[in-house]
N, CA, C and O atoms as a Tinker XYZ file with bonds, in Angstrom:
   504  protein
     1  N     30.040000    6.125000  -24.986000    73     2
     2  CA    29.244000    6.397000  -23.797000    64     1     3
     3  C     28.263000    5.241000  -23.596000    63     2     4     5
     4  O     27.609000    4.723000  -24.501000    81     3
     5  N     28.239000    4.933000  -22.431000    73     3     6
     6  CA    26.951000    3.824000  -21.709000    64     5     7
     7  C     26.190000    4.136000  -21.708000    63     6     8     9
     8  O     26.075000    5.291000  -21.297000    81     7
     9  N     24.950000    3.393000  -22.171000    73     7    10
    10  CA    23.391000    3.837000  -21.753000    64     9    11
    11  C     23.371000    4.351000  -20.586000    63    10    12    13
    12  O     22.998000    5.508000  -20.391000    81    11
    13  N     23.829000    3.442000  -19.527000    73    11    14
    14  CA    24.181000    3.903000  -18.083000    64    13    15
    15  C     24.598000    5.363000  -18.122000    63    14    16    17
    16  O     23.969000    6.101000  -17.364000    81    15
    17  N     25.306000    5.770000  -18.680000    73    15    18
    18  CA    26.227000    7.222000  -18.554000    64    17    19
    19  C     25.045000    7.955000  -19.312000    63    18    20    21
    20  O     24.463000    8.593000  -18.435000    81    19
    21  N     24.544000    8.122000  -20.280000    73    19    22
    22  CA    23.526000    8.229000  -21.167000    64    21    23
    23  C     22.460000    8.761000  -20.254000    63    22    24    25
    24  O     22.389000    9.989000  -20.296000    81    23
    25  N     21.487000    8.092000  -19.320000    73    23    26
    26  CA    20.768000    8.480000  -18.519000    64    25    27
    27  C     20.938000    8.331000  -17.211000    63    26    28    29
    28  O     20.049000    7.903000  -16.476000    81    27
    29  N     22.272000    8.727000  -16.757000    73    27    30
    30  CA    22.977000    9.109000  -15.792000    64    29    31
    31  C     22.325000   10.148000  -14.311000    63    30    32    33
    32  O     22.341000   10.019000  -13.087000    81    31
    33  N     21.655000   11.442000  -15.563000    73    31    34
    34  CA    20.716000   12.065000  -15.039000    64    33    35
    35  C     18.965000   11.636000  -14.194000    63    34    36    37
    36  O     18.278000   12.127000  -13.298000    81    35
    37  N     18.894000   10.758000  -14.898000    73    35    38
    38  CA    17.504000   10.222000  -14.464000    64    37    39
    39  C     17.906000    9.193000  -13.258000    63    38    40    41
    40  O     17.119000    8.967000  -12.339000    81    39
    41  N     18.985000    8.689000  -13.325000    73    39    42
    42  CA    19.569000    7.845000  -12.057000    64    41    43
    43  C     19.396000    9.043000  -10.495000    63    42    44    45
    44  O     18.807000    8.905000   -9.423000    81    43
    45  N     20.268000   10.212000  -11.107000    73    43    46
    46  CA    20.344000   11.190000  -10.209000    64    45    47
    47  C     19.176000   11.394000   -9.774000    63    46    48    49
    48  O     18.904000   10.634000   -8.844000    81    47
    49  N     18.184000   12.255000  -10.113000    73    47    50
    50  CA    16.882000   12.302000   -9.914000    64    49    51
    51  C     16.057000   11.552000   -9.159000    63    50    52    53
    52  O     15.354000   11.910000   -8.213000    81    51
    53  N     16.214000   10.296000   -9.730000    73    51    54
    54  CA    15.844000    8.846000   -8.609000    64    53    55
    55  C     15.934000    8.764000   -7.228000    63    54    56    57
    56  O     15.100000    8.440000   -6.383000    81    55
    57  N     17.203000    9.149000   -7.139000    73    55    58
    58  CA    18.076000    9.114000   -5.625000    64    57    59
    59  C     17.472000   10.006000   -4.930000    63    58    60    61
    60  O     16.963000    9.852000   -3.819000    81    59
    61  N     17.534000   11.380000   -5.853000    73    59    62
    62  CA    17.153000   12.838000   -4.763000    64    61    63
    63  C     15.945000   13.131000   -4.798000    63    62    64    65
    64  O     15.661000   14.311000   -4.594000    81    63
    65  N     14.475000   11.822000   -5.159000    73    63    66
    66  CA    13.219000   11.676000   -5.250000    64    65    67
    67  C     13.062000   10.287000   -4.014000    63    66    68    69
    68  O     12.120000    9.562000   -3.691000    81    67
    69  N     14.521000   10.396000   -3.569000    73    67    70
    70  CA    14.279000    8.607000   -2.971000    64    69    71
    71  C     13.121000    7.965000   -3.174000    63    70    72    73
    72  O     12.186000    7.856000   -2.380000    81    71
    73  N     13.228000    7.462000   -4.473000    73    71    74
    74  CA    12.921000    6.331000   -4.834000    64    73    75
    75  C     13.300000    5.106000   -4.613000    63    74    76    77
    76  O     14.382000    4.751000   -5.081000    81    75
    77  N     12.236000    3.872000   -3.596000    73    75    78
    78  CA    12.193000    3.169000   -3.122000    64    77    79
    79  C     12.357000    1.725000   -3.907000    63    78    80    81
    80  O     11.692000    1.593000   -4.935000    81    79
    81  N     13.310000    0.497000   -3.429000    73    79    82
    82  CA    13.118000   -0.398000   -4.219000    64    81    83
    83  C     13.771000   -0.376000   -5.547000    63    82    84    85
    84  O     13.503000   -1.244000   -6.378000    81    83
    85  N     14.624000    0.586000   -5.789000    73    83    86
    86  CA    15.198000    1.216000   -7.151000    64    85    87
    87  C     15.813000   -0.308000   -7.408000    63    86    88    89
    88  O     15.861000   -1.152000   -6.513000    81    87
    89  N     16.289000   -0.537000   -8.803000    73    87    90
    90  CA    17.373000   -1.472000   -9.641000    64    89    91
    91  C     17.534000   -1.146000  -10.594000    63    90    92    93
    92  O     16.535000   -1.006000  -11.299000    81    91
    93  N     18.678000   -0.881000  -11.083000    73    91    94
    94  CA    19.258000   -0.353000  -12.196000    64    93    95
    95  C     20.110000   -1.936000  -13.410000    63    94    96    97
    96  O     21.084000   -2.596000  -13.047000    81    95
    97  N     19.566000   -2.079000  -14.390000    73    95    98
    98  CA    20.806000   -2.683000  -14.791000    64    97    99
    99  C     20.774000   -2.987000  -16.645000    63    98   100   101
   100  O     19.717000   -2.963000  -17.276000    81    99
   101  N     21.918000   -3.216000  -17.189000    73    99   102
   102  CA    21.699000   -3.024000  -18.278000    64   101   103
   103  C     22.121000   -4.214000  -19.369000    63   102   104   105
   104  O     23.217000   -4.762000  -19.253000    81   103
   105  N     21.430000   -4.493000  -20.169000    73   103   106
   106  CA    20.956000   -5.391000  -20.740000    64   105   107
   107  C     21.416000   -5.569000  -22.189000    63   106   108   109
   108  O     20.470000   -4.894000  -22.596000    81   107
   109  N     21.956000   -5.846000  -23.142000    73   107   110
   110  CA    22.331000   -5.539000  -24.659000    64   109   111
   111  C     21.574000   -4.280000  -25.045000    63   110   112   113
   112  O     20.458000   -4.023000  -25.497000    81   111
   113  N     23.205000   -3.263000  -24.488000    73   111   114
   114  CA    22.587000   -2.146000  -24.857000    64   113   115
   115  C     21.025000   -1.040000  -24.202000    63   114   116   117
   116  O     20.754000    0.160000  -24.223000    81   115
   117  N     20.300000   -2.381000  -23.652000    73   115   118
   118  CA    18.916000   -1.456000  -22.911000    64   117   119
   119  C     19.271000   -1.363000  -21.429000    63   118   120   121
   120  O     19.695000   -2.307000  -20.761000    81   119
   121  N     19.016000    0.088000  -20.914000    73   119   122
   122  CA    19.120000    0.042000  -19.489000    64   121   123
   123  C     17.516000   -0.241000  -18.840000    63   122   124   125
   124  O     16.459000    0.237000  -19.254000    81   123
   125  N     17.714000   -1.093000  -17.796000    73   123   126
   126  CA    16.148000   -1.390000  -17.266000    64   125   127
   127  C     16.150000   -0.642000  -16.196000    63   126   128   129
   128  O     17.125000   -0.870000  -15.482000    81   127
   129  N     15.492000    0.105000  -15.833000    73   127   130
   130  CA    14.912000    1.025000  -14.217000    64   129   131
   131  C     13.868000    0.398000  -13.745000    63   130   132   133
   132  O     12.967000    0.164000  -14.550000    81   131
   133  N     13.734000    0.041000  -12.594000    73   131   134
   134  CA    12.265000    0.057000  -11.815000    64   133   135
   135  C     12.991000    0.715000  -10.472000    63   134   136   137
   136  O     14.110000    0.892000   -9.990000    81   135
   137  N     11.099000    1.039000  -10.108000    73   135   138
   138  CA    11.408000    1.383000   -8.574000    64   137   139
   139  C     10.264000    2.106000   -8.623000    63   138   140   141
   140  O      9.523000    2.463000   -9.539000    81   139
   141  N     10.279000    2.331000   -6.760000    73   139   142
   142  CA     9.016000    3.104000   -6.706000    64   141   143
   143  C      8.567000    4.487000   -6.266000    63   142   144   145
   144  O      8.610000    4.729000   -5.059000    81   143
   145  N      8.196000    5.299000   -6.997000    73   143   146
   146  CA     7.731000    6.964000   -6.719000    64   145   147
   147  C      6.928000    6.921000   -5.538000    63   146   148   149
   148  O      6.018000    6.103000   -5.399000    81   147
   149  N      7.362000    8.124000   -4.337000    73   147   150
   150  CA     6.244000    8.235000   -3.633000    64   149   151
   151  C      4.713000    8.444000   -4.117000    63   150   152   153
   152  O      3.870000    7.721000   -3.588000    81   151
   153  N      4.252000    9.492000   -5.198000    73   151   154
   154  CA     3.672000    9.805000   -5.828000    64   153   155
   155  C      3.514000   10.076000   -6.954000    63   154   156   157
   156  O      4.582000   10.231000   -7.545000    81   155
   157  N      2.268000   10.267000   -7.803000    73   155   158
   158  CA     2.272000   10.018000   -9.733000    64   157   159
   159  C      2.956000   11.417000  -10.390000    63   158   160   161
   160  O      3.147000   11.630000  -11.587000    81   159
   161  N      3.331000   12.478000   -9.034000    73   159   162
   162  CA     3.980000   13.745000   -9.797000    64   161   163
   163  C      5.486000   13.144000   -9.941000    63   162   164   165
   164  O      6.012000   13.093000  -11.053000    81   163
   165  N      6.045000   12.769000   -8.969000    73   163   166
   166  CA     7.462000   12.068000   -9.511000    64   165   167
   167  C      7.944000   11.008000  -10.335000    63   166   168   169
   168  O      9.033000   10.692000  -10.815000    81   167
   169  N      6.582000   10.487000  -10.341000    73   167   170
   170  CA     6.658000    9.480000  -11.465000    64   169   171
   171  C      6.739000   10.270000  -12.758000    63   170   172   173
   172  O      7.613000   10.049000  -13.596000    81   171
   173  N      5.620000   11.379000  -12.920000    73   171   174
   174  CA     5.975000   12.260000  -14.139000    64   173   175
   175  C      7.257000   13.036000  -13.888000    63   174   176   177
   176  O      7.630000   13.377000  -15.011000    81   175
   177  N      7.949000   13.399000  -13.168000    73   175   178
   178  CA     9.030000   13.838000  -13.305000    64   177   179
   179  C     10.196000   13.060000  -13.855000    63   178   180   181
   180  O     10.794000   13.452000  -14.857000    81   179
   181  N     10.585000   11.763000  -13.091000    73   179   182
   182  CA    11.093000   11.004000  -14.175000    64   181   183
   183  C     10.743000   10.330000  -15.473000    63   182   184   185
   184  O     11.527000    9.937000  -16.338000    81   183
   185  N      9.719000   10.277000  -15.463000    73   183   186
   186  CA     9.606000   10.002000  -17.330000    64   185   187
   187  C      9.743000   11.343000  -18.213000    63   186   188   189
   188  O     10.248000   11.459000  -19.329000    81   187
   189  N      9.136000   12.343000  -17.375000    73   187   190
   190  CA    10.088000   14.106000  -18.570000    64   189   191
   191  C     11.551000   13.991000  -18.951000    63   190   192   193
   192  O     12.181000   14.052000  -20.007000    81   191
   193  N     11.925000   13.746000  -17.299000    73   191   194
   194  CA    13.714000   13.446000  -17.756000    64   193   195
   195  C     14.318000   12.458000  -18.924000    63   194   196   197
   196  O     15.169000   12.828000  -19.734000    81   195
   197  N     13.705000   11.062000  -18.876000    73   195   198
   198  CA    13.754000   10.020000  -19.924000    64   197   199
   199  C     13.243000   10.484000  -21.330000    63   198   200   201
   200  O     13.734000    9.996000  -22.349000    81   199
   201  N     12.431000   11.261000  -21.371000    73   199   202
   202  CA    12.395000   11.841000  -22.403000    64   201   203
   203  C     13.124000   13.030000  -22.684000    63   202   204   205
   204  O     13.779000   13.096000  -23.725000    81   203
   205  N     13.094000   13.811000  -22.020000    73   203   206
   206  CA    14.277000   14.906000  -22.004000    64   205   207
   207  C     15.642000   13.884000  -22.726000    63   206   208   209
   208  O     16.071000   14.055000  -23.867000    81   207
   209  N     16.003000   13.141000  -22.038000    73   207   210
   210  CA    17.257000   12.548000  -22.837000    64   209   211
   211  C     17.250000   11.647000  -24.064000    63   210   212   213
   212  O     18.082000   11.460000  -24.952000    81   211
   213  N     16.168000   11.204000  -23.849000    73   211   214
   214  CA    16.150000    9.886000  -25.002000    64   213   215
   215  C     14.598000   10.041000  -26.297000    63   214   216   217
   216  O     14.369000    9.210000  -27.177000    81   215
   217  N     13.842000   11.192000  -26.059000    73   215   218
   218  CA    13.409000   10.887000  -27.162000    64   217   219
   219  C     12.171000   10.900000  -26.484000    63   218   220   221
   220  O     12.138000   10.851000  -25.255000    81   219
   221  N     10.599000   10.996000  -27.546000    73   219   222
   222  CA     9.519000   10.431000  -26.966000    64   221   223
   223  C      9.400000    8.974000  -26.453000    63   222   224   225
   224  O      8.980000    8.609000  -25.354000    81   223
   225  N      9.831000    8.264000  -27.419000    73   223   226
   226  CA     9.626000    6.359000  -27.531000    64   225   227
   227  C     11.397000    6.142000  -26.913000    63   226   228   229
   228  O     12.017000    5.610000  -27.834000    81   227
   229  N     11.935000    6.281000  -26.212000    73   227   230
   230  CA    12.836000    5.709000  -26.153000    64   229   231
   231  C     13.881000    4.375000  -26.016000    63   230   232   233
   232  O     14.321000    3.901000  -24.968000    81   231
   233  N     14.119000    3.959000  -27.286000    73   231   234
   234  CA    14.441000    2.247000  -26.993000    64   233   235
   235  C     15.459000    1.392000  -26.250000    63   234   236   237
   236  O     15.529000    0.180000  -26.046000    81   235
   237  N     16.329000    2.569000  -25.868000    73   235   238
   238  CA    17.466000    2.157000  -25.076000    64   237   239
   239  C     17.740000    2.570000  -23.441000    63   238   240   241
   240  O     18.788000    2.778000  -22.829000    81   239
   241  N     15.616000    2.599000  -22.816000    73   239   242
   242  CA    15.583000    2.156000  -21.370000    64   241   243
   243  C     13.968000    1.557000  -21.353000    63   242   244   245
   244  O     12.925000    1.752000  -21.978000    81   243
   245  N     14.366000    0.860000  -20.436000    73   243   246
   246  CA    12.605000    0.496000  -20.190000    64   245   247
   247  C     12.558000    0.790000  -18.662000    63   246   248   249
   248  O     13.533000    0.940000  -17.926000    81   247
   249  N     11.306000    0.842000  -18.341000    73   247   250
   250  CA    11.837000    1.745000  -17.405000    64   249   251
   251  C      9.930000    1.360000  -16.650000    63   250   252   253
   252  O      8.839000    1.584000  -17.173000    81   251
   253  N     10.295000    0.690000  -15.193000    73   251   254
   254  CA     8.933000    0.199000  -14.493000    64   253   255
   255  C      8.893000    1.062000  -13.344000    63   254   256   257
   256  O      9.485000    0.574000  -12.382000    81   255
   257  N      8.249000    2.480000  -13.091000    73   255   258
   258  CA     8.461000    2.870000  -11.884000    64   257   259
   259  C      6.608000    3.215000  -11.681000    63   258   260   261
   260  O      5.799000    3.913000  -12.292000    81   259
   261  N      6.541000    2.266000  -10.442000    73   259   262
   262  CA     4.819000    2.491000   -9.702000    64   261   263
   263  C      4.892000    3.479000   -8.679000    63   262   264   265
   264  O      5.930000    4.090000   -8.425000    81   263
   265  N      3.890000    3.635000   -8.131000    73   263   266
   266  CA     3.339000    4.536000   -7.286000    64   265   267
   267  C      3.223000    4.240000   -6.474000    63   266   268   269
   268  O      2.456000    3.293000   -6.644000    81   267
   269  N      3.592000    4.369000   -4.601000    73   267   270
   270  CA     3.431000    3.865000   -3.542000    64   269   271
   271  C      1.766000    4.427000   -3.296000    63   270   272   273
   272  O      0.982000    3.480000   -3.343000    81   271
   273  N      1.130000    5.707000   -3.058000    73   271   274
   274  CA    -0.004000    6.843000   -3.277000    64   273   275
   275  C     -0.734000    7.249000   -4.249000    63   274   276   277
   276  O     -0.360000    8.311000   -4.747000    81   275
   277  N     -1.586000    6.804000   -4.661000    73   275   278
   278  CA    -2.183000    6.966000   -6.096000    64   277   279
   279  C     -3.506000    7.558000   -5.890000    63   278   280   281
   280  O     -4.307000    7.807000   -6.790000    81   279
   281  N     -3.681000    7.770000   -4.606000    73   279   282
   282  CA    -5.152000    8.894000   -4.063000    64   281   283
   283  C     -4.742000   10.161000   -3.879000    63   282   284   285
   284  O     -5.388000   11.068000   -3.355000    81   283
   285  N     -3.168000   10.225000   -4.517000    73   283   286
   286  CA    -3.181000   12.155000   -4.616000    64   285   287
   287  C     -1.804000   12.332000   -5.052000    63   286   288   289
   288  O     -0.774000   11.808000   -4.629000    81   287
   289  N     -2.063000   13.487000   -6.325000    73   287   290
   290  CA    -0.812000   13.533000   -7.168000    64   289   291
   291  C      0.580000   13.722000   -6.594000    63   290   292   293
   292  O      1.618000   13.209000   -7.010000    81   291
   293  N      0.429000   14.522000   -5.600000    73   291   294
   294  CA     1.885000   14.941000   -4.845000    64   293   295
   295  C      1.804000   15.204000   -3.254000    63   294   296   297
   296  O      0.696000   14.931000   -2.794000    81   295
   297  N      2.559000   15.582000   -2.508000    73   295   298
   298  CA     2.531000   16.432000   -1.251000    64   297   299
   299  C      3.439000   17.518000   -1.367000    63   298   300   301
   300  O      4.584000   17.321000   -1.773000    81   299
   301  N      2.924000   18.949000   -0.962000    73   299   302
   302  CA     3.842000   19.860000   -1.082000    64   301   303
   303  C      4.293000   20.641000   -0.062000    63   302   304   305
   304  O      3.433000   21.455000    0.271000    81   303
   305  N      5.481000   20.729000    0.676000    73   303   306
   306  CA     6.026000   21.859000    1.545000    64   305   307
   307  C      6.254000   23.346000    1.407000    63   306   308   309
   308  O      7.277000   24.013000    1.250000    81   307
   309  N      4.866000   23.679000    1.523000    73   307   310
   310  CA     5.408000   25.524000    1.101000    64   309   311
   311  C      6.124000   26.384000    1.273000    63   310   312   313
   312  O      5.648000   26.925000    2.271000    81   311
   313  N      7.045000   26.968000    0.972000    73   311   314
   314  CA     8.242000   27.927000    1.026000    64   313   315
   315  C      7.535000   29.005000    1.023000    63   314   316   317
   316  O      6.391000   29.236000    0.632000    81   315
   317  N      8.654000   29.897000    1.690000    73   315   318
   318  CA     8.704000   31.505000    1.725000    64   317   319
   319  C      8.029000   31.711000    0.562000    63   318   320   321
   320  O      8.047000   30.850000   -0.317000    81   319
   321  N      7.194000   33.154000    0.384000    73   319   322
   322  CA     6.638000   33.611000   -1.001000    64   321   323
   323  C      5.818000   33.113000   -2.301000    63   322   324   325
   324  O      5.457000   33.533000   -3.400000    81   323
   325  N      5.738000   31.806000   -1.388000    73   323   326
   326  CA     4.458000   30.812000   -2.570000    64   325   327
   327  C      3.323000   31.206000   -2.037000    63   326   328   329
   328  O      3.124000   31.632000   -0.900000    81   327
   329  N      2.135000   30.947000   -3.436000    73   327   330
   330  CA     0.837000   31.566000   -2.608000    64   329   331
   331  C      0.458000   29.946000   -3.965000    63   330   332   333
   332  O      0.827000   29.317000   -4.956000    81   331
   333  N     -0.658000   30.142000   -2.755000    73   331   334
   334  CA    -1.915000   29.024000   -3.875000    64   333   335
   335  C     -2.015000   28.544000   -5.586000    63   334   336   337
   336  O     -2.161000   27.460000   -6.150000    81   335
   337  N     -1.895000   29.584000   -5.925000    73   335   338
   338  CA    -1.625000   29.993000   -7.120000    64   337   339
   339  C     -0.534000   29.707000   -7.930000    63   338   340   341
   340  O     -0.680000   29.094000   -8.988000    81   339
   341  N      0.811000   30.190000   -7.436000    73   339   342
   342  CA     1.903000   29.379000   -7.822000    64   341   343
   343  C      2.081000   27.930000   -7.795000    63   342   344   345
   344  O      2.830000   27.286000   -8.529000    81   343
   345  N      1.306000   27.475000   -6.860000    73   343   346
   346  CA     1.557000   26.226000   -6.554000    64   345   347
   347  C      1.103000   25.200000   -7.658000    63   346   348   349
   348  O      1.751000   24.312000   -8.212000    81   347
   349  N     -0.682000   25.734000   -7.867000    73   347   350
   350  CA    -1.146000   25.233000   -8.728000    64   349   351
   351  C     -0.273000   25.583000  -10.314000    63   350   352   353
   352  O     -0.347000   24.905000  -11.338000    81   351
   353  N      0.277000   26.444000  -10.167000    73   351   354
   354  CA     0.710000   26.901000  -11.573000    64   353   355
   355  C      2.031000   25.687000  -12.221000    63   354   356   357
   356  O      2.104000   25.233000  -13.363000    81   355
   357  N      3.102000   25.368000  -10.843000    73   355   358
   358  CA     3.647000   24.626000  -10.710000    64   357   359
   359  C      3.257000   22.586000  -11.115000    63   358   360   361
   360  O      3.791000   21.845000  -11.940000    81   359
   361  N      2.143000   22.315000  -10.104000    73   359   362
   362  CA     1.747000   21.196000  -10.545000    64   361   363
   363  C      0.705000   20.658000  -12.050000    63   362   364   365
   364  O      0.704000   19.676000  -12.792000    81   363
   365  N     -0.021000   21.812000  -11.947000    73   363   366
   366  CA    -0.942000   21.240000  -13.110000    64   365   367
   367  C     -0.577000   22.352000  -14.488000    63   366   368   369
   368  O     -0.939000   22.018000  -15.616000    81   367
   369  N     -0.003000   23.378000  -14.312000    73   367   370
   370  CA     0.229000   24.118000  -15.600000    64   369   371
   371  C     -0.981000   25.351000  -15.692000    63   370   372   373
   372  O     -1.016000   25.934000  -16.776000    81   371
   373  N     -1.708000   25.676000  -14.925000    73   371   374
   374  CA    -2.810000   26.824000  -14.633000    64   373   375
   375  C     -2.773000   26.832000  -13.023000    63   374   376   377
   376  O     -2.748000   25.935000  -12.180000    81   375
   377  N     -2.779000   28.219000  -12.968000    73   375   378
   378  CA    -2.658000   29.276000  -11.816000    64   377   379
   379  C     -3.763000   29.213000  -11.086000    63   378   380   381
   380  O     -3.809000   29.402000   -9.871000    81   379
   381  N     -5.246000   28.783000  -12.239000    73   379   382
   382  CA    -6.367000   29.060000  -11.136000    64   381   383
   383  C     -6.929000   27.827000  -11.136000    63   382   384   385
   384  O     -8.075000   27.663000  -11.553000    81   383
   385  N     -6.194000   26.847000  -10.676000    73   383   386
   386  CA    -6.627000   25.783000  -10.369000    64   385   387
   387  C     -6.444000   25.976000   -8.968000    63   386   388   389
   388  O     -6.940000   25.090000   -8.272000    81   387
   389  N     -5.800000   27.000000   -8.313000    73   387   390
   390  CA    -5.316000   26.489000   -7.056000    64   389   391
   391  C     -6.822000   26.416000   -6.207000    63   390   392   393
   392  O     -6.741000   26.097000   -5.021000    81   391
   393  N     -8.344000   26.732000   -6.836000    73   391   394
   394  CA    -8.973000   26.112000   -5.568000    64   393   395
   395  C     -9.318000   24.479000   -5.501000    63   394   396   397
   396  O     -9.754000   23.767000   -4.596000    81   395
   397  N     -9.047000   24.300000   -6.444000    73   395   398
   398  CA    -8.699000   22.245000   -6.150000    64   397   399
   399  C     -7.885000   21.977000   -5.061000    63   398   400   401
   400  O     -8.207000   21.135000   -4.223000    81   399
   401  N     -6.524000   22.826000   -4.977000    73   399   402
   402  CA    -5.592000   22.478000   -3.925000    64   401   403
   403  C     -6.185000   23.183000   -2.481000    63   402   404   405
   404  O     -6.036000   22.529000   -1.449000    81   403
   405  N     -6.780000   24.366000   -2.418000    73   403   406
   406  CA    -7.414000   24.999000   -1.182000    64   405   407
   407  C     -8.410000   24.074000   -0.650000    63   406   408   409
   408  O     -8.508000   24.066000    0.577000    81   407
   409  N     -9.293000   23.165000   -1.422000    73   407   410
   410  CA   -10.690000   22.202000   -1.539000    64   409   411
   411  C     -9.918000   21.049000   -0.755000    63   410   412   413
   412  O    -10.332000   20.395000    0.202000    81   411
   413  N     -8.757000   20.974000   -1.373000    73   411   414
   414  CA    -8.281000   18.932000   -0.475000    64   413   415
   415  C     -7.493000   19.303000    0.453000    63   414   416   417
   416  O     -6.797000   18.441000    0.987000    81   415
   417  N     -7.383000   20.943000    0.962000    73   415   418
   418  CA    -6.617000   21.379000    2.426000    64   417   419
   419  C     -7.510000   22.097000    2.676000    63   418   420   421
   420  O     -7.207000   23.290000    2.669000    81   419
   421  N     -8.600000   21.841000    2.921000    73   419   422
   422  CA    -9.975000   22.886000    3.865000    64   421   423
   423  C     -9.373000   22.631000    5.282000    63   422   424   425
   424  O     -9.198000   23.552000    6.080000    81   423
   425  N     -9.019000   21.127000    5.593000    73   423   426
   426  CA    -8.589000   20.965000    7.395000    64   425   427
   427  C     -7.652000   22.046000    7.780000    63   426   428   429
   428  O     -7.610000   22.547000    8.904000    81   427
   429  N     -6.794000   22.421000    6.627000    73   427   430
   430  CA    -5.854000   23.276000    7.789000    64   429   431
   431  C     -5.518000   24.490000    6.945000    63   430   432   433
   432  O     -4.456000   25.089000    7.107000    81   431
   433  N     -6.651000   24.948000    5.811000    73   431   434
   434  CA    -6.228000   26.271000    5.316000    64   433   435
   435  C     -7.921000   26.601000    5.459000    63   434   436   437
   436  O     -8.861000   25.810000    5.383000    81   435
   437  N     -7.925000   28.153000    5.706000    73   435   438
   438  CA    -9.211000   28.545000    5.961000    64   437   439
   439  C     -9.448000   29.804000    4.824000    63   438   440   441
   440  O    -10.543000   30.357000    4.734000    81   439
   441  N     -8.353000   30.161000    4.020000    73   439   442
   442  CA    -8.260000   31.009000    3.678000    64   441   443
   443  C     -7.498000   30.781000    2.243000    63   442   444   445
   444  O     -6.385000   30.256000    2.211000    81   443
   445  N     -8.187000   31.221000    1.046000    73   443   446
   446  CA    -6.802000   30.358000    0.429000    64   445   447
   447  C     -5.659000   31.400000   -0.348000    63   446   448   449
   448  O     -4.966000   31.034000   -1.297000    81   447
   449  N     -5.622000   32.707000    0.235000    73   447   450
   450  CA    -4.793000   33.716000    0.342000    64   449   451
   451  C     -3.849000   33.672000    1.380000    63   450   452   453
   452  O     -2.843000   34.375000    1.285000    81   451
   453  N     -4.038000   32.888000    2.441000    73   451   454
   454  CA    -3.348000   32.706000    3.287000    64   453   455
   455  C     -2.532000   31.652000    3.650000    63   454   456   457
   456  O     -2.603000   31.553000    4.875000    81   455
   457  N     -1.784000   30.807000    3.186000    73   455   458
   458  CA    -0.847000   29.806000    3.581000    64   457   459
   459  C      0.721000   30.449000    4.262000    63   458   460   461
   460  O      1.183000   31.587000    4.351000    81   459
   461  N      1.240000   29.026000    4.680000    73   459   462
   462  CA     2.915000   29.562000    5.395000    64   461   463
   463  C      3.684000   28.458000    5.351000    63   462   464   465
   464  O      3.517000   27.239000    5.346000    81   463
   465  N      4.702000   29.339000    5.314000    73   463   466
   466  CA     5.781000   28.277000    4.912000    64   465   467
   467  C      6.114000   26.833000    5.968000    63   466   468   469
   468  O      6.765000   26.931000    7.008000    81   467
   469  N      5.607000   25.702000    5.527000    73   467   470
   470  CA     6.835000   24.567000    6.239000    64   469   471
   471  C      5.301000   23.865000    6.519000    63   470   472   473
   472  O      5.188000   22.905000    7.281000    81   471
   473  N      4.009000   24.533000    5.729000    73   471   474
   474  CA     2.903000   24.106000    5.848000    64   473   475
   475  C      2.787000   22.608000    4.912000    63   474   476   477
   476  O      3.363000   22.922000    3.871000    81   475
   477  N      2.396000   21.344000    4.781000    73   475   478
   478  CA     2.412000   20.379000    4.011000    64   477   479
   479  C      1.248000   19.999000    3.220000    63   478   480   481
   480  O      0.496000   19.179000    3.746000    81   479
   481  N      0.853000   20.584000    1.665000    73   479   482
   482  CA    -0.495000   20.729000    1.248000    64   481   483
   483  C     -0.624000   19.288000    0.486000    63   482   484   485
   484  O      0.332000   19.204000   -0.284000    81   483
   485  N     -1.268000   18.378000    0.426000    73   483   486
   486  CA    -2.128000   17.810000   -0.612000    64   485   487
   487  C     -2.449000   18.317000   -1.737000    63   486   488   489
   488  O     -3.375000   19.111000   -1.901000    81   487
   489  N     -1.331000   17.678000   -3.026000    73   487   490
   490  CA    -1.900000   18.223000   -4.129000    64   489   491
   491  C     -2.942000   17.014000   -4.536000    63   490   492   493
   492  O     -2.519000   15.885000   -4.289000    81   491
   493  N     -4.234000   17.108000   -5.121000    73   491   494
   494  CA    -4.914000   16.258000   -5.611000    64   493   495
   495  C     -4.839000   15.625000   -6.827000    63   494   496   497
   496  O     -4.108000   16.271000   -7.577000    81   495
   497  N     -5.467000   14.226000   -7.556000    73   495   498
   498  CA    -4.759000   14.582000   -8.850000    64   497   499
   499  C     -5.500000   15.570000   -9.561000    63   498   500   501
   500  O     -6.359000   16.352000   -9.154000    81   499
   501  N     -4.921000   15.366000  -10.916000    73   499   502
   502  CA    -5.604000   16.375000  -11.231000    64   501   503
   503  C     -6.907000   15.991000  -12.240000    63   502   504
   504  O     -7.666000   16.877000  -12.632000    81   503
């Protein structure tokens, strides 16, 4: 199996994060990635995956992916049946963080029991 084939998955991911500027290529044995995350939550999403496959330290990718947005961790499109709460539970790992996320959407949430779907929140970092 190829390094390439190896982290095959994190290629995938890339694509369906369209990640900008991407290059893939591989080197004696090391695969090199760069490219660029809209934001520092997809940037952590692909380095979980790289570790997910290869280990904490992994020596067989190096791997340069920056941040186009670095004044706020993510942007989120709310779906059916999400409330504040989930959301936060989702990005930072605690539920009651979500008034950080209600605080950097005061413009268009008044309520923070109240959101709707197809609404686009500012997650902050954290």
């Amino acid at each position: 199996m190829s390094v390439k084939d190896k982290y095959q998955p994190v290629l995938n991911l890339g694509e369906k994060l369209n990640i900008k500027d991407g290059d893939v290529s591989e080197e004696n044995g090391v695969l090199k990635v760069k490219g660029q995350a809209s934001n520092q939550y997809e940037k952590n999403l692909l380095w979980d995956k790289i570790k997910e496959i290869g280990g904490e330290n992994p020596s067989d990718i190096k791997a340069n992916i920056t941040v186009a947005d670095e004044t706020i961790y993510a942007k989120h499109v709310v779906k059916s049946g999400e409330s504040l709460s989930k959301i936060a539970k989702q990005y930072y790992g605690d539920p009651m963080k979500y008034k950080k996320i209600f605080e950097a959407n005061s413009g268009i949430l008044k309520n923070p029991d109240v959101i709707h779907p197809d609404q686009v929140l500012i997650i902050p970092n954290p």
